[in-house]
N, C-alpha and C positions, 0 to 999 in steps of 0.2 A: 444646589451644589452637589458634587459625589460626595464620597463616600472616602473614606480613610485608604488613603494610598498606602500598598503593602510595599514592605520592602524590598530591596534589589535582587536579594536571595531566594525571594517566594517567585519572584517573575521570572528570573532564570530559571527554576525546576520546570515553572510552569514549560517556559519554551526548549528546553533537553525532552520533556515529555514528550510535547508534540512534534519536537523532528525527530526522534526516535520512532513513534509511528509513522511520521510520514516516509522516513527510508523502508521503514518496514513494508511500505505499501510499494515502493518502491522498485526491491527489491523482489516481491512476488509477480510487479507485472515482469520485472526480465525475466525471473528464472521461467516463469510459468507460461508466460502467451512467447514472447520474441524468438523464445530460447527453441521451443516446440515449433514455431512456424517459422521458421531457420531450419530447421534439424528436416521437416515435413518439404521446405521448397527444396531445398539442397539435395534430398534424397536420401537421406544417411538412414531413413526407418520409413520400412513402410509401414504408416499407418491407421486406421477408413478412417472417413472423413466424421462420421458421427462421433468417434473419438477426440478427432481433433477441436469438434465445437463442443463437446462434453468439458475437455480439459480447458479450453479455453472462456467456457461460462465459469468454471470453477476457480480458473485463477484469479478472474477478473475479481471475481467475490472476494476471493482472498487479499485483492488486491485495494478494493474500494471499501470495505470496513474499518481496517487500519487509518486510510487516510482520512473518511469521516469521522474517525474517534480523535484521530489526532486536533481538527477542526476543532471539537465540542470542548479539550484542554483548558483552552482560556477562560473559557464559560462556568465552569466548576468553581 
């Protein structure tokens, strides 16, 4: 059998936790990749293209730590 079921208030934090990082992650893929290849097709900046895959490896990162942390919440 398991193990002693925690109560309703522990598993709520748990899950506010984890969707708080997961908008978090969320949130960086808009601002960081959509937002820059919007701004980059549309013409509104110009600017090279080694920029554009610079910032967009880095949002991405920013984007996929968050949502892996938020995953590992439950498991803690």
């Amino acid at each position: 059998m398991s193990g002693p079921v925690p109560p309703a208030s522990d598993n709520e934090r748990t899950r506010l936790a984890a969707n708080a990082l997961d908008r978090a992650s969320t949130a960086c893929l808009a601002v960081g990749i959509f937002a820059r290849l919007s701004a980059a097709t549309l013409g509104s900046a110009h600017v090279p293209l080694l920029g554009i895959v610079v910032s967009f490896a880095g949002w991405l990162a920013a984007a996929i730590m968050p949502h892996m942390a938020a995953r590992r919440v439950p498991e803690d």
